[in-house]
C-alpha positions as CSV (number, residue, x, y, z in Angstrom):
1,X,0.0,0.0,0.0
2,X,1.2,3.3,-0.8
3,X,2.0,5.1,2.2
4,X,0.6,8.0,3.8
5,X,3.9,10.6,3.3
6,X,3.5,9.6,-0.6
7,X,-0.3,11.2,0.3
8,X,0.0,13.9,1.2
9,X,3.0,16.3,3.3
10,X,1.0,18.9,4.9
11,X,-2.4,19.5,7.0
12,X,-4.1,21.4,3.6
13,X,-2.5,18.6,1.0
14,X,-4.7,16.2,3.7
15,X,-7.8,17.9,3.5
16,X,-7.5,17.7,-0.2
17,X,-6.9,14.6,-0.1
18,X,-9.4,13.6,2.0
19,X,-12.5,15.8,0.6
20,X,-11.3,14.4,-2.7
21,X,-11.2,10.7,-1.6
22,X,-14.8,10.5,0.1
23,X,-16.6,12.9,-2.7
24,X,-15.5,9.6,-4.9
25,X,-16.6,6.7,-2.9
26,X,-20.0,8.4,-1.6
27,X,-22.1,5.2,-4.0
28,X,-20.7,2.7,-1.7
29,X,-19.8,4.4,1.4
30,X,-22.9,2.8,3.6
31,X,-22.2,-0.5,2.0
32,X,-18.8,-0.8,2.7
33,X,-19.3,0.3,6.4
34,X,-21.6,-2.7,7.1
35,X,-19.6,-5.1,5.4
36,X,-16.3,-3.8,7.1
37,X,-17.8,-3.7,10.7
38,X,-19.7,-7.2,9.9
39,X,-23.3,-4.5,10.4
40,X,-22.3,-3.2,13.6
41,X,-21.2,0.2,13.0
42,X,-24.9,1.3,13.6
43,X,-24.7,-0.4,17.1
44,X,-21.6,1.6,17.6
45,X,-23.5,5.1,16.9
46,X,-25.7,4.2,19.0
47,X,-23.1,3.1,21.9
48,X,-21.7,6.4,21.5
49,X,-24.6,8.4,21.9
50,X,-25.7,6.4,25.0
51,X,-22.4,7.0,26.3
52,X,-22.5,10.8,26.5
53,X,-25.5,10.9,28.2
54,X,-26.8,14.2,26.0
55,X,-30.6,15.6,27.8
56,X,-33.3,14.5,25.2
57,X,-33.7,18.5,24.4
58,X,-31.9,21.3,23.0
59,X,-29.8,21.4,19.6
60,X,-26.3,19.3,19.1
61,X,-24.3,19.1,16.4
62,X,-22.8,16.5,14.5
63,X,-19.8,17.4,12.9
64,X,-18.5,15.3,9.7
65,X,-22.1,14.2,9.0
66,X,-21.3,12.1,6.3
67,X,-24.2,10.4,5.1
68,X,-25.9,10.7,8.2
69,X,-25.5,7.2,10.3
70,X,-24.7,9.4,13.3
71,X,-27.3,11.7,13.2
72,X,-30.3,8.9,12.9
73,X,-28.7,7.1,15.7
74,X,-28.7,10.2,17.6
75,X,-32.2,10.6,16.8
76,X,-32.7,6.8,17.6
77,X,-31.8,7.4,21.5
78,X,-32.5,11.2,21.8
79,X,-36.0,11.6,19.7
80,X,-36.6,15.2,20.8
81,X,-32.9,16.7,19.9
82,X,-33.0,18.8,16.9
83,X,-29.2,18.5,15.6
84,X,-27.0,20.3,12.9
85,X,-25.1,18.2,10.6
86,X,-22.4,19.6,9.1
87,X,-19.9,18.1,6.6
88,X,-17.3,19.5,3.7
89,X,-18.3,16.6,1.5
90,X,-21.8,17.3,-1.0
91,X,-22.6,14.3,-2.2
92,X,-22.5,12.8,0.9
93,X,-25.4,15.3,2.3
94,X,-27.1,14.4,-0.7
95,X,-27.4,10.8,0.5
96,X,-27.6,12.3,4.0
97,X,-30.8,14.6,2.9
98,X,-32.2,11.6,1.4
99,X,-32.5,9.3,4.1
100,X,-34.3,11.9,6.7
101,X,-36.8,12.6,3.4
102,X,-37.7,9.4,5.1
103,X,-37.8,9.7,8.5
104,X,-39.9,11.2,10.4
105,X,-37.5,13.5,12.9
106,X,-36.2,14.7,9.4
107,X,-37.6,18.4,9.9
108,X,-35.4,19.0,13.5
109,X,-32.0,17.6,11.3
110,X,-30.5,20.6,9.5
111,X,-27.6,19.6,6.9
112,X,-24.6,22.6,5.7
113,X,-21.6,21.6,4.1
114,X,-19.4,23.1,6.2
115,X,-15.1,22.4,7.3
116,X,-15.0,21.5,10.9
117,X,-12.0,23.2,11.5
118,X,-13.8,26.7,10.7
119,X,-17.2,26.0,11.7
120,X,-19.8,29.2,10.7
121,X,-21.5,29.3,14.1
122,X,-21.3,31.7,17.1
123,X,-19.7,30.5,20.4
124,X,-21.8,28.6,23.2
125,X,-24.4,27.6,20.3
126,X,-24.8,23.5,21.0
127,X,-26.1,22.1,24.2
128,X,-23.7,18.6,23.1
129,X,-21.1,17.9,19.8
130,X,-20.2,14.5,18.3
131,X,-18.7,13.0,15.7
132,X,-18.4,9.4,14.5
133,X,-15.1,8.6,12.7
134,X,-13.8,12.0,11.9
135,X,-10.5,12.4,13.5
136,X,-8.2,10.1,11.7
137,X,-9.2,12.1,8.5
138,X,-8.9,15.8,10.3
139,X,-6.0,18.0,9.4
140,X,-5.2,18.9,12.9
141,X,-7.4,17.0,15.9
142,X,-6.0,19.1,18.8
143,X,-7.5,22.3,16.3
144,X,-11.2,20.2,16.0
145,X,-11.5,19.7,19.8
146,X,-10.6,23.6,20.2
147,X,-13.3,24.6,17.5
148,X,-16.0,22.0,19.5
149,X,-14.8,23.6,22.4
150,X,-15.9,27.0,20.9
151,X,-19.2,26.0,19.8
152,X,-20.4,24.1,22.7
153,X,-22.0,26.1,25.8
154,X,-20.8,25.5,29.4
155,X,-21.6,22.6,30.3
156,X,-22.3,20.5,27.3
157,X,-20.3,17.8,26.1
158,X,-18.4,16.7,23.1
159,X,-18.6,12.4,21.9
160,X,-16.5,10.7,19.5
161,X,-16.4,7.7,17.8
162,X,-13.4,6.3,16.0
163,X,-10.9,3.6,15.7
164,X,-7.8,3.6,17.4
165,X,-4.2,2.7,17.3
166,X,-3.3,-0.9,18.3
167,X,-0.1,-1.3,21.0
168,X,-1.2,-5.1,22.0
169,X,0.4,-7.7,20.0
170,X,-2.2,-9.8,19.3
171,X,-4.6,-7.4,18.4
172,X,-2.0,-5.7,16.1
173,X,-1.9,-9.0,14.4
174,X,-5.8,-8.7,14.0
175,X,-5.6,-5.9,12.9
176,X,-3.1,-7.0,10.3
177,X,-4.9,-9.4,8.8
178,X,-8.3,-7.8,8.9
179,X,-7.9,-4.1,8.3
180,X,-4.7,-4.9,6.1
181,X,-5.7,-7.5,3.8
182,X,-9.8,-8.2,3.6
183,X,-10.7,-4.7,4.6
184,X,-8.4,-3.8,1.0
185,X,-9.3,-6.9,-0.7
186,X,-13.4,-5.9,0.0
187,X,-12.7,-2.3,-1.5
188,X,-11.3,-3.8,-4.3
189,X,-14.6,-5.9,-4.6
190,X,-17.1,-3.5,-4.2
191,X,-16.1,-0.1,-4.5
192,X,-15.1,2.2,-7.6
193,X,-12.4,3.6,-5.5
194,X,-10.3,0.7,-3.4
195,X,-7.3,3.4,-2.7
196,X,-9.9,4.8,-0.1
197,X,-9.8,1.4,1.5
198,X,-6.0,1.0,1.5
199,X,-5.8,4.6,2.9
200,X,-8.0,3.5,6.1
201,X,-5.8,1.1,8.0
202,X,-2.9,3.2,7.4
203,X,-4.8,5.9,8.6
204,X,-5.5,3.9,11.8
205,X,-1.8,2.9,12.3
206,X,-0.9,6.6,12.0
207,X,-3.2,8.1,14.8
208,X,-3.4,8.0,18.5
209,X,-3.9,5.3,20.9
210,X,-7.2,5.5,23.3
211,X,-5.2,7.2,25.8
212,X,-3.5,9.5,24.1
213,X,-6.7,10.6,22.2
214,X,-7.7,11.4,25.6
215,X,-4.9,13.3,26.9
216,X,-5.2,15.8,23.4
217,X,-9.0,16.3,24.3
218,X,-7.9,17.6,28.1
219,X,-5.0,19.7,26.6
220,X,-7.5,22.0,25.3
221,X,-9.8,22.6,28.1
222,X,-12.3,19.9,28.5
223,X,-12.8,18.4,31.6
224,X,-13.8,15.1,33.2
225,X,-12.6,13.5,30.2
226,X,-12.7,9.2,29.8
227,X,-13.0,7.4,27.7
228,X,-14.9,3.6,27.0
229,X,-13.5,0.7,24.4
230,X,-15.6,-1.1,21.7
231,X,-15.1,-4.4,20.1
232,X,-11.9,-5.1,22.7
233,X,-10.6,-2.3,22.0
234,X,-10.3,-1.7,18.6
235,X,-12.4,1.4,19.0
236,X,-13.0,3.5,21.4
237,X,-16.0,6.4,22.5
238,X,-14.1,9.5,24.1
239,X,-16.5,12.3,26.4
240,X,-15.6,15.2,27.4
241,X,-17.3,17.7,29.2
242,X,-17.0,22.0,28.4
């Protein structure tokens, strides 16, 4: 696999990058998620949301939106939220826009494309943030947890979802064979674009370990932050409160 310094060499050649790489594989993004996490990575949302323990009421926003998985399981445990999606990717809020046609919580979901990293509200706006596999794609995470910060009143909290660096041998080894080689060899398979799916474990290698993620989310002034491990540890929810 190509590596990631062969990627890109700088935070704005990564965003490039990485806007570029998801506006291709939006047709099979949802598919490739449930293959990938053998259907689970709705479960997960949903674990992360309960996690946080947001009050059913007020306005949160999900940053990186995607196609909206997080959002409707946000919805799913907290029917009376109204959220903000917000995501730099357009053809993903297409699909995103889509799916709450069909729901009926859509009208208390609004969808902007939007950068995380400059997000176009005021400070103190959201009673909670979340996100759900953002970070190993975000120029700078120490920056994101500084702009969530911003946003989000005293008080609130901020969620994420994502997969982390492996230290254990044997789960390095599992993650070898399954993120390395069928996670690649599925992209191949189904998707248009299979870099994308060569790009993710490497992105996973490169990024912080559960405790680490934690200590970058205190270093910018959230507090009472901890975090809880998914699927033994190959992912990890991380809560912090403003």
């Amino acid at each position: 696999m190509k590596p990631l310094k062969d990627r890109y060499s700088t935070p704005a050649e990564k965003e490039n990058y990485v806007q570029n790489m998801f506006s291709e594989i939006d047709e099979h993004y949802d598919l490739m998620n449930r293959v990938m996490s053998l259907g689970m990575d709705m479960r997960w949302r949903r674990k992360a949301i309960r996690v946080a323990e947001f009050d059913d009421k007020g306005i949160l926003l999900d940053v990186a939106a995607g196609t909206g998985d997080m959002s409707l399981a946000a919805k799913k445990m907290l029917p009376n939220v109204k959220i903000m999606g917000v995501d730099f990717c357009r053809p993903f809020l297409d699909i995103a826009r889509e799916k709450f046609s069909h729901n009926n919580n859509h009208a208390s979901v609004n969808l902007i494309q939007g950068n995380g990293l400059k997000l176009p509200f005021a400070n103190n706006t959201f009673h909670g943030v979340f996100n759900g596999f953002l970070l190993r794609n975000i120029a700078d995470v120490k920056e994101l947890y500084t702009e969530l910060y911003r946003v989000t009143r005293p008080g609130g909290k901020v969620v994420s979802l994502e997969m982390m660096k492996q230290t254990n041998l044997l789960q390095k080894s599992i993650f070898s064979v399954h993120q390395k080689r069928i996670v690649p060899f599925m992209g191949r398979m189904i998707s248009l674009h299979p870099e994308a799916y060569e790009y993710l474990p490497l992105s996973i290698e490169n990024f912080y370990t559960a405790d680490e993620l934690s200590k970058v989310i205190t270093s910018v002034g959230w507090k009472n932050v901890f975090h809880k491990k998914i699927m033994f540890g190959f992912l990890a929810v991380h809560v912090g409160i403003k």
